[in-house]
VOPAGU-2260 file (C-alpha; in pm, 1 decimal, decimal comma):
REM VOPAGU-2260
SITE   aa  ch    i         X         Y         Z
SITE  UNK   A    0   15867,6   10888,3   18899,3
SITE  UNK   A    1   15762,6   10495,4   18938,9
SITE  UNK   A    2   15626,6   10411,1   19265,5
SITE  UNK   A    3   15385,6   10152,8   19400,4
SITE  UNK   A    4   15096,4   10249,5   19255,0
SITE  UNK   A    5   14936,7   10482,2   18983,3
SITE  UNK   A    6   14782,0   10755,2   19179,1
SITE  UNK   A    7   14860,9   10914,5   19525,5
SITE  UNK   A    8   14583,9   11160,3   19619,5
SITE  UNK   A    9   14841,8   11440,2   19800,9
SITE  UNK   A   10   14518,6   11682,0   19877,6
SITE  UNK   A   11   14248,8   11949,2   19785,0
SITE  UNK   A   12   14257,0   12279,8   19710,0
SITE  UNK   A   13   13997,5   12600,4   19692,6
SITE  UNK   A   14   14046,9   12644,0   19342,1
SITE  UNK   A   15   13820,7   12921,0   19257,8
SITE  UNK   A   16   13990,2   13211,6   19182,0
SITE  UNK   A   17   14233,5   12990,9   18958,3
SITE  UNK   A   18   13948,8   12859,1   18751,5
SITE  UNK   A   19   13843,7   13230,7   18703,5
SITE  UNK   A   20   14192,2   13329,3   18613,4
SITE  UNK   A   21   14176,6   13051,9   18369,8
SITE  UNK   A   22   13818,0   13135,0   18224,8
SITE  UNK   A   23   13971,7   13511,9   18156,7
SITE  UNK   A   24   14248,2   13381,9   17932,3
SITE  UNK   A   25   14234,1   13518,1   17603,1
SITE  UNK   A   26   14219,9   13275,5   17316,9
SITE  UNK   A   27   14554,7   13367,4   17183,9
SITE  UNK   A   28   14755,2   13253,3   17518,7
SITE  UNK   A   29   14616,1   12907,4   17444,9
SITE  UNK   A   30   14770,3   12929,4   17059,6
SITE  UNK   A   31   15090,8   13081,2   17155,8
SITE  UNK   A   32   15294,0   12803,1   17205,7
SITE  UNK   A   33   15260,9   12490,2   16981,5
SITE  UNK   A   34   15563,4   12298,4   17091,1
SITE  UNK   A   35   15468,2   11999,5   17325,2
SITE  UNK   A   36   15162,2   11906,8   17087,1
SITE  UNK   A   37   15394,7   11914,5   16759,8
SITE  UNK   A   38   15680,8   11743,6   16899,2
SITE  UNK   A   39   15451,5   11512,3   17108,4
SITE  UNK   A   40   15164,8   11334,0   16866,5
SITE  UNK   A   41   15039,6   11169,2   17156,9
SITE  UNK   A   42   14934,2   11537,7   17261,9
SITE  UNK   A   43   14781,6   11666,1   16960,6
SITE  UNK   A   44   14432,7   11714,6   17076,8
SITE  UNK   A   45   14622,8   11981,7   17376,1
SITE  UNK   A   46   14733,2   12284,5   17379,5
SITE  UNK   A   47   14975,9   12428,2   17659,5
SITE  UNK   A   48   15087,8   12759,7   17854,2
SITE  UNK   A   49   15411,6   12691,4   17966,9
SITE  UNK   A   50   15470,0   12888,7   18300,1
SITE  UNK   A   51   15806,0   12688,6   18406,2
SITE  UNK   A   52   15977,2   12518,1   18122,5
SITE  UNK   A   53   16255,6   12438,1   17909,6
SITE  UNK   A   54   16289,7   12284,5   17590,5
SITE  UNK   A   55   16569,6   12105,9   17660,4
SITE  UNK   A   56   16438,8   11903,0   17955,2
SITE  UNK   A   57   16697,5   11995,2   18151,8
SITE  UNK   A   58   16635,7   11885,5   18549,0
SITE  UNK   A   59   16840,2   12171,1   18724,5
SITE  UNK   A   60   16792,7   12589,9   18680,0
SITE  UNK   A   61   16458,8   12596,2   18531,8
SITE  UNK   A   62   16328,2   12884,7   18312,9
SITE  UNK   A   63   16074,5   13071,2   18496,9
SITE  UNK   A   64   15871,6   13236,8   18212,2
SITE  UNK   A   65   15666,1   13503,4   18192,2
SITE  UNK   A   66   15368,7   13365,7   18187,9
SITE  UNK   A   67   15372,1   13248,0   18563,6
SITE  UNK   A   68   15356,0   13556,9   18748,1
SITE  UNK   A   69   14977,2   13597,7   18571,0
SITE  UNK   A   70   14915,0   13337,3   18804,8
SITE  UNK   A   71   15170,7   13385,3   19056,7
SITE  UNK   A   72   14922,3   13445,6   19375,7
SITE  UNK   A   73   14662,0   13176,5   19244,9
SITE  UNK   A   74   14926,5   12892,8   19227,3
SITE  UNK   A   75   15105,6   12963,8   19548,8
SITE  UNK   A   76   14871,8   12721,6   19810,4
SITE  UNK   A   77   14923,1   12462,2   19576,1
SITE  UNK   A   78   15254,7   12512,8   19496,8
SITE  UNK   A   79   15333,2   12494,1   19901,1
SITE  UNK   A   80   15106,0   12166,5   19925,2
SITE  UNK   A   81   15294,5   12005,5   19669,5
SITE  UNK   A   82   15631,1   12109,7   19827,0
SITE  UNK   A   83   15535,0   12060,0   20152,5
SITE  UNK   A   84   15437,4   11730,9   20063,1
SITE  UNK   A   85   15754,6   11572,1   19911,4
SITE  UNK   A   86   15976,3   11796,5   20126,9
SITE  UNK   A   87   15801,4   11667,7   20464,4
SITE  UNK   A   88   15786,3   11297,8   20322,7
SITE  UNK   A   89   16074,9   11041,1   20481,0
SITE  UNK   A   90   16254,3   11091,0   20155,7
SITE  UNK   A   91   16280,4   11458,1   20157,7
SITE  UNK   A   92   16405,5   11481,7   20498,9
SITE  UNK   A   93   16662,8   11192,6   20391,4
SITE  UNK   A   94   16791,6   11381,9   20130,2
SITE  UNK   A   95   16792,9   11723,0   20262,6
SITE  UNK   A   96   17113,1   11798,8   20461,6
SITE  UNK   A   97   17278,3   11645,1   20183,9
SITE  UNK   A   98   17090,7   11826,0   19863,8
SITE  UNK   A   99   16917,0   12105,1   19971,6
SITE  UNK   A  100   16494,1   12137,8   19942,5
SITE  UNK   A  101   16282,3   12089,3   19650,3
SITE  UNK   A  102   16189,5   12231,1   19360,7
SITE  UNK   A  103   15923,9   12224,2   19070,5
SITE  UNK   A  104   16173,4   12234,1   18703,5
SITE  UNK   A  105   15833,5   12220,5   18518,2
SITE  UNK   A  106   15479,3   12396,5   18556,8
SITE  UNK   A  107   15216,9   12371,7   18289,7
SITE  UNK   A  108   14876,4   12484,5   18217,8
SITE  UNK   A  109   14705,0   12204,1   17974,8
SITE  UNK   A  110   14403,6   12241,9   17810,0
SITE  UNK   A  111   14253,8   11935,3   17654,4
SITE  UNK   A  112   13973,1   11974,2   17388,0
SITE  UNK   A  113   13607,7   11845,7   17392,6
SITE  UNK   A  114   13639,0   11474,5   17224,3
SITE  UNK   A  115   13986,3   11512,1   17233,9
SITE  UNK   A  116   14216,8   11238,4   17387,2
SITE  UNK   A  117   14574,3   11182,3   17480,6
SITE  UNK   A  118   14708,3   10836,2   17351,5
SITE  UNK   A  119   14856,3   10571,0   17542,7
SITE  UNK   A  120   15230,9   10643,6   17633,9
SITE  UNK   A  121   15494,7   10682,0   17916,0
SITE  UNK   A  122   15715,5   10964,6   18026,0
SITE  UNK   A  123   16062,9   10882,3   17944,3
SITE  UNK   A  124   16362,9   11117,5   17972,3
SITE  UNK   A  125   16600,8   11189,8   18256,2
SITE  UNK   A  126   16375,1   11491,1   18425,2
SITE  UNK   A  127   16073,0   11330,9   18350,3
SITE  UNK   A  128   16197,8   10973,2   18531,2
SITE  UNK   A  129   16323,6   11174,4   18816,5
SITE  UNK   A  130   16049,3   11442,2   18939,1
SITE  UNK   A  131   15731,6   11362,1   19026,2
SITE  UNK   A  132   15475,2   11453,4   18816,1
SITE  UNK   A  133   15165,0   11579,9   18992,6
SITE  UNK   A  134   14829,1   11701,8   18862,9
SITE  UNK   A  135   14567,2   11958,0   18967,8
SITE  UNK   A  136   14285,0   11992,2   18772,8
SITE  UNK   A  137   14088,5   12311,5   18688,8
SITE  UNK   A  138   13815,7   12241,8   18487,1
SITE  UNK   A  139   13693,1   11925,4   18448,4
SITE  UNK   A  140   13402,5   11755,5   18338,2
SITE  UNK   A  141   13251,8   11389,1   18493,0
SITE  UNK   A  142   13324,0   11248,7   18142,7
SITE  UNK   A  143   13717,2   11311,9   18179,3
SITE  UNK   A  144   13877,1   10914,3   18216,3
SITE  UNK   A  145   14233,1   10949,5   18333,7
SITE  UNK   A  146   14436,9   10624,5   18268,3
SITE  UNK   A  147   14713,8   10509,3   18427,9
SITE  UNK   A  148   14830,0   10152,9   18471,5
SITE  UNK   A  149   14505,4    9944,5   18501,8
SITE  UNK   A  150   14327,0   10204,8   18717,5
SITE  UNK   A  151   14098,1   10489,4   18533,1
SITE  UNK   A  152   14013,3   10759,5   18775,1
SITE  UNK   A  153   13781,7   11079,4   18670,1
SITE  UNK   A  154   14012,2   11333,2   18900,8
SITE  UNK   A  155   13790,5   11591,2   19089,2
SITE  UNK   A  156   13803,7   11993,5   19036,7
SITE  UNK   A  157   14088,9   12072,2   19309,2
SITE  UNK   A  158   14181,7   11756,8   19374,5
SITE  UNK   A  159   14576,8   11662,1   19402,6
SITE  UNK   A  160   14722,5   11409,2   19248,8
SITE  UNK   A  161   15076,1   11261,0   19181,5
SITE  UNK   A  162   15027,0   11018,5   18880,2
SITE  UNK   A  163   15299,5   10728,2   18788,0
SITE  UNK   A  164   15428,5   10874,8   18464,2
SITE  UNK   A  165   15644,9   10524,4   18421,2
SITE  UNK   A  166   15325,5   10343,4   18371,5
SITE  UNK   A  167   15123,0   10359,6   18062,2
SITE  UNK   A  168   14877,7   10645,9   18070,8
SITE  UNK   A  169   14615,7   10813,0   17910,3
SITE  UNK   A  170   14331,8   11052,5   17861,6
SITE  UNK   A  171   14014,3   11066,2   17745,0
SITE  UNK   A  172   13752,6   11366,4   17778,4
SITE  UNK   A  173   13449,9   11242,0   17631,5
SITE  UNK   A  174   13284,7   11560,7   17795,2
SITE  UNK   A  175   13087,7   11818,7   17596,0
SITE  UNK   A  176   13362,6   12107,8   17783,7
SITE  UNK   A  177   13765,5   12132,9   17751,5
SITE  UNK   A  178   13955,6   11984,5   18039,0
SITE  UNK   A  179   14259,3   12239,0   18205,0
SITE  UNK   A  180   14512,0   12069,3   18423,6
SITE  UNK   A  181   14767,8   12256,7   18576,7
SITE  UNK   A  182   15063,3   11962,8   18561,4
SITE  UNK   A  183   15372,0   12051,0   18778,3
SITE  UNK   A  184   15742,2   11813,6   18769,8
SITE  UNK   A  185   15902,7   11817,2   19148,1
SITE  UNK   A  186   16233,2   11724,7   19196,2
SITE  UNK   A  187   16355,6   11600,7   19545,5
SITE  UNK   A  188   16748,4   11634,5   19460,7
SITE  UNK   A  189   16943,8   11344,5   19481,7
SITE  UNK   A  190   16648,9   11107,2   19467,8
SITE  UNK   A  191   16766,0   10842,0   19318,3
SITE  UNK   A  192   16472,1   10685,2   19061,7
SITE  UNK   A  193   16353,3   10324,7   19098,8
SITE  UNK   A  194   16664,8   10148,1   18961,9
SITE  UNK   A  195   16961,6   10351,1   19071,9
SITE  UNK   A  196   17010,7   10198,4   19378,7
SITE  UNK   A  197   17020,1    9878,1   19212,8
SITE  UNK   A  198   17237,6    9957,7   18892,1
SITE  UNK   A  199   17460,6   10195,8   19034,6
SITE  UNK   A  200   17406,6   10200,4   19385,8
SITE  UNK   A  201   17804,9   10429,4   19445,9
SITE  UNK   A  202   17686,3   10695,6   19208,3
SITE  UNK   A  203   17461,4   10940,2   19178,0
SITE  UNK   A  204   17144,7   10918,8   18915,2
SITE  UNK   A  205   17279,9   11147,1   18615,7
SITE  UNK   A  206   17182,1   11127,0   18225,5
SITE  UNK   A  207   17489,8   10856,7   18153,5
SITE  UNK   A  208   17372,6   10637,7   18438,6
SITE  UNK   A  209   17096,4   10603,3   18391,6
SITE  UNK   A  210   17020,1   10635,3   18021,9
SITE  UNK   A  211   16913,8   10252,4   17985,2
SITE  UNK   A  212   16633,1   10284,4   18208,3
SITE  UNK   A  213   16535,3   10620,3   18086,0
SITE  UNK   A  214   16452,3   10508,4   17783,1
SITE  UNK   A  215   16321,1   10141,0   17885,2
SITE  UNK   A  216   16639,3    9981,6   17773,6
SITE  UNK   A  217   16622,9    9807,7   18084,1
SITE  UNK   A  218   16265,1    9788,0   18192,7
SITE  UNK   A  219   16217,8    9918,6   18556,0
SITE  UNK   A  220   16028,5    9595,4   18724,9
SITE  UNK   A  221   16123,6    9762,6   19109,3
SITE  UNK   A  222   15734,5    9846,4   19119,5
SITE  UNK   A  223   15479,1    9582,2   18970,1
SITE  UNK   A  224   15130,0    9688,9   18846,2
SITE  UNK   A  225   14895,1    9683,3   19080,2
């Protein structure tokens, strides 16, 4: 979701009994699932446990998989930050007689290897324009440069962070340790994204409408770089 700004700090979190969760993983979960790094080459150096997540993309009746109830109890205080967050913000209220509360359509665990790096690149599909993508990270290292926009930030163990995924971003971890983010995609429903209320201000954001700016067609200039 574009907004003024590259990062919003939302909070921070007591993230110890995650990180030990995470540290008891057995190899294999990490190799399970190949699909974001080989459809994605800007994410080659990852590798993923998908928790929440569909294929597809799609931005309504994610697939809650069975992954996420390992870390069903660990995840819930930041699950209710991040929804209490967005649902609580002037938006959310706006928008919630009308559409009903929040959700997160995509939860991730990420793990990014020693010397690896994720290339320049935006986020562009429908769900991925119209959530807000939000990052927690789990283990982390001081050598871990998170770009986005012109700002580089090296994101703190429990800190909470909503990134602008419309703005060019990018990772390095130059650290001698893998970096694990757990990277969640809330929805506010009916949130329109930057542009809707100036393309099609009568009608609702949906795939058709707003295909153009999607996929940069039109480029989104509601929110200059900082």
């Amino acid at each position: 979701m574009n907004f003024a700004g590259n990062f919003v700090r939302i909070g921070e979190l007591d993230t110890t009994a995650l990180i030990q969760k995470v540290l008891d993983l057995p190899e294999r979960q990490w190799q399970g699932d190949a699909f974001r790094q080989q459809r994605y080459d800007v994410h080659r150096d990852t590798q993923t446990i998908h928790l929440v997540f569909d294929p597809d993309f799609r931005h309504t009746h994610p697939t809650r998989l069975p992954a996420l109830q390992l870390f069903e109890q660990e995840l819930r205080p930041t699950l209710k930050m991040v929804a209490d967050h967005f649902d609580d913000s002037p938006k959310g209220r706006e928008l919630f007689e009308t559409f009903g509360m929040g959700y997160f359509v995509r939860a991730n665990l990420v793990r990014l290897k020693s010397g690896g790096n994720i290339t320049e690149h935006t986020d562009n599909n429908f769900s991925l324009v119209h959530s807000h993508r939000v990052h927690l990270p789990i283990i982390t290292n001081t050598r871990v440069e998170f770009t986005v926009g012109d700002e580089t930030a090296n994101m703190n163990q429990g800190e909470l962070y909503e990134i602008n995924n419309r703005r060019m971003h990018s990772v390095i971890n130059a650290g001698a340790t893998d970096r694990v983010h757990l990277i969640l995609d809330y929805v506010i429903p009916g949130e329109k994204c930057c542009c809707g209320d100036k393309l099609h201000p009568q009608t609702a954001c949906n795939p058709q409408a707003c295909e153009e700016t999607d996929h940069l067609k039109i480029e989104c200039v509601c929110f200059q770089a900082l």
